[in-house]
N, C-alpha and C positions, 0 to 999 in steps of 0.2 A: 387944714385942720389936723391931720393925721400928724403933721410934720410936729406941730405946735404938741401937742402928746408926746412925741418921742423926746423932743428936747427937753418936756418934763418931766419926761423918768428917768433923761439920761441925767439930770439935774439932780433928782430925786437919789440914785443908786450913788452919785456924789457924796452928797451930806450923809447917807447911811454909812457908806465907807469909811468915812472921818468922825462920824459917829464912832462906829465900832473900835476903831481903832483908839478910841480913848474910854472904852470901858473894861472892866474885869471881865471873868470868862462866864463869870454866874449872869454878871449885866447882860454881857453877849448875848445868852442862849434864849433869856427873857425876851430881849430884843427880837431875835429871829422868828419867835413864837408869837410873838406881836403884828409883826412886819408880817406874815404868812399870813394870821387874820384879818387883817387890813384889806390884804390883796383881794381876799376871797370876800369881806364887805364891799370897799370899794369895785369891784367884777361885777358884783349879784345885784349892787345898788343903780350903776350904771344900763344894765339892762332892763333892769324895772322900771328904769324913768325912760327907756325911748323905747320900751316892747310896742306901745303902739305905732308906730313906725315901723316896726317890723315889713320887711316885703317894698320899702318903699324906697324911695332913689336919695332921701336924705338919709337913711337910717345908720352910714358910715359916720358921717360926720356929726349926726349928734350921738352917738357913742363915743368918737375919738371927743369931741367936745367935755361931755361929763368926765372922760378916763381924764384931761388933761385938766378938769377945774379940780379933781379931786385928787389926783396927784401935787399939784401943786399947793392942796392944803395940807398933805401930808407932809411936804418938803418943808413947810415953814412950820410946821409941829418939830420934825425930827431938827431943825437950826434952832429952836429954843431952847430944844435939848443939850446941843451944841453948846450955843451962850452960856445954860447952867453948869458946864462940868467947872 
């Protein structure tokens, strides 16, 4: 599980990249300001859906679970972006 998260944010930090590099410096900074509140939704939303697992022997994997469904709708947010420049 953990593994399938990494490879979605390594996925993710991708399309940002390629992102950023075809916007202005104003887009940039929007962006960055954006992407930092995501992180911190996507974090706070992720622990709220498995805090009842807290303490328990699954509670890695459905954390890395949530962090990797939700990164990977951010990934295909930030490729639409992509498509539209």
């Amino acid at each position: 599980m953990r593994f399938r998260y990494e490879a979605s944010d390594k996925r993710l930090n991708e399309v940002y990249k390629q992102l950023v590099a075809s916007l202005s410096a104003e887009e940039r900074s929007i962006l960055a300001e954006a992407q930092l509140g995501w992180i911190k939704v996507r974090d706070n939303t992720c622990e709220f859906e498995v805090y009842k697992n807290r303490g328990g022997t699954g509670y890695g994997g459905f954390l890395n679970e949530c962090l990797d469904r939700m990164t990977k709708a951010r990934t295909a947010e930030l490729e639409q972006y992509l498509k539209e420049r």
